[in-house]
C-alpha positions in Angstrom: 15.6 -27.3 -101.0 14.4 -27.0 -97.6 15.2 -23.4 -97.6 13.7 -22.8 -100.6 10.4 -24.2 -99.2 11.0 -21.8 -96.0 11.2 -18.4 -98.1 8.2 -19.8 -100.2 6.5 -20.5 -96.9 7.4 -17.0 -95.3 6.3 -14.7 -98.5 3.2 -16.9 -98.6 2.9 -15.2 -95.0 3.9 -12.0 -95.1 1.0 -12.0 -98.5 -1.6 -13.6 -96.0 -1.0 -11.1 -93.4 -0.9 -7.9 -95.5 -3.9 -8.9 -97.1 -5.6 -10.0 -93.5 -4.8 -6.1 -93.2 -6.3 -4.8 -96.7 -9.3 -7.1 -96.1 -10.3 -4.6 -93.0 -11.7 -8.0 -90.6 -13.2 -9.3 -93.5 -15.6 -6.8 -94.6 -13.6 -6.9 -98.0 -14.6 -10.8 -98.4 -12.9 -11.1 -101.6 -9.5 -10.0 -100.1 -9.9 -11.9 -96.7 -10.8 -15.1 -98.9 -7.2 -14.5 -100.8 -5.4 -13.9 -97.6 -6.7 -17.7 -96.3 -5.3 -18.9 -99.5 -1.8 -17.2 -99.1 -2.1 -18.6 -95.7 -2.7 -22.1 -96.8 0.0 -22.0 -99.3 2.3 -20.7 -96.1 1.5 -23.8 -94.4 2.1 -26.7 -97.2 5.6 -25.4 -98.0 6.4 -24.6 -94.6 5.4 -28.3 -93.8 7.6 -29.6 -97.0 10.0 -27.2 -95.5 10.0 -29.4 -92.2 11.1 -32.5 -93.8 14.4 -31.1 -94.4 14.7 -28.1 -91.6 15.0 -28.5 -87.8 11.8 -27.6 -86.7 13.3 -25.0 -83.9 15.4 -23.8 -86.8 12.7 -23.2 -89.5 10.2 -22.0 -87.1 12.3 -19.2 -85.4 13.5 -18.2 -89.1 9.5 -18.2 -90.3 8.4 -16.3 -87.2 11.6 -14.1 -87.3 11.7 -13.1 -90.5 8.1 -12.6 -90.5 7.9 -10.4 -87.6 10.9 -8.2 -89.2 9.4 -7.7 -92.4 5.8 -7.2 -91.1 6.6 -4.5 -89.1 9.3 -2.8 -92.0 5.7 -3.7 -94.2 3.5 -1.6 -91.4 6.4 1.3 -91.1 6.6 2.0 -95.0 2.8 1.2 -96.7 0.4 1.9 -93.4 2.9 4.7 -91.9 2.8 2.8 -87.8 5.6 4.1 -85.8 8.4 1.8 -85.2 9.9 3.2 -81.8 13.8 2.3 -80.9 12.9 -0.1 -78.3 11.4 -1.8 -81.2 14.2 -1.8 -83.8 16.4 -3.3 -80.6 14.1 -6.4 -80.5 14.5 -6.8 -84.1 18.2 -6.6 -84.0 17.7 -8.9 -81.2 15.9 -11.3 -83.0 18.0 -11.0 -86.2 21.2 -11.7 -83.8 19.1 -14.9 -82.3 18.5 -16.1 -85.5 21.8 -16.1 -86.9 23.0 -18.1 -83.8 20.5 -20.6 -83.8 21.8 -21.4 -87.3 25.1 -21.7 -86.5 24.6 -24.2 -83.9 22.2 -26.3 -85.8 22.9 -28.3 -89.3 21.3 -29.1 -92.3 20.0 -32.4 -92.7 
């Protein structure tokens, strides 16, 4: 279940973040106020989440996940360049991630 509450807690992000985006710094109130709420929903699972999930373990998974999927977000719907130096730090992160988990358990 603590996994669960993890991807709960990283969509809740990556919502907050592309609606920080939409909201233009808050000149679009109504969307900025949405993205705060995304963001707060982010934080409650991702708490829940750390009753069952290592903190080192969830976070790097929250942040690393997020930071993946942000940028693939920013690549396809806002057109940013991702530059190869870039996709090796993913892959670097991705590869980080999956040995953290598999010298860490469940509890």
């Amino acid at each position: 279940m603590g996994y669960f509450y993890l991807a709960v807690a990283i969509i809740g992000e990556l919502i907050g973040t592309t609606l920080l985006k939409l909201s233009q710094g808050f000149s679009k109130l109504g969307i900025g106020v949405a993205a705060l709420i995304a963001y707060a929903i982010c934080f409650y699972f991702f708490s829940k989440c750390l009753e069952m999930v290592d903190l080192g373990v969830a976070y790097a998974i929250w942040s690393g996940v997020g930071i993946i999927v942000t940028t693939l977000i920013g690549l396809l719907i806002w057109k940013e360049e991702v530059k190869p130096l870039t996709v090796l730090a993913l892959v670097l992160i991705i590869v980080g991630i999956i040995i953290l988990n598999l010298t860490t358990k469940v509890n």
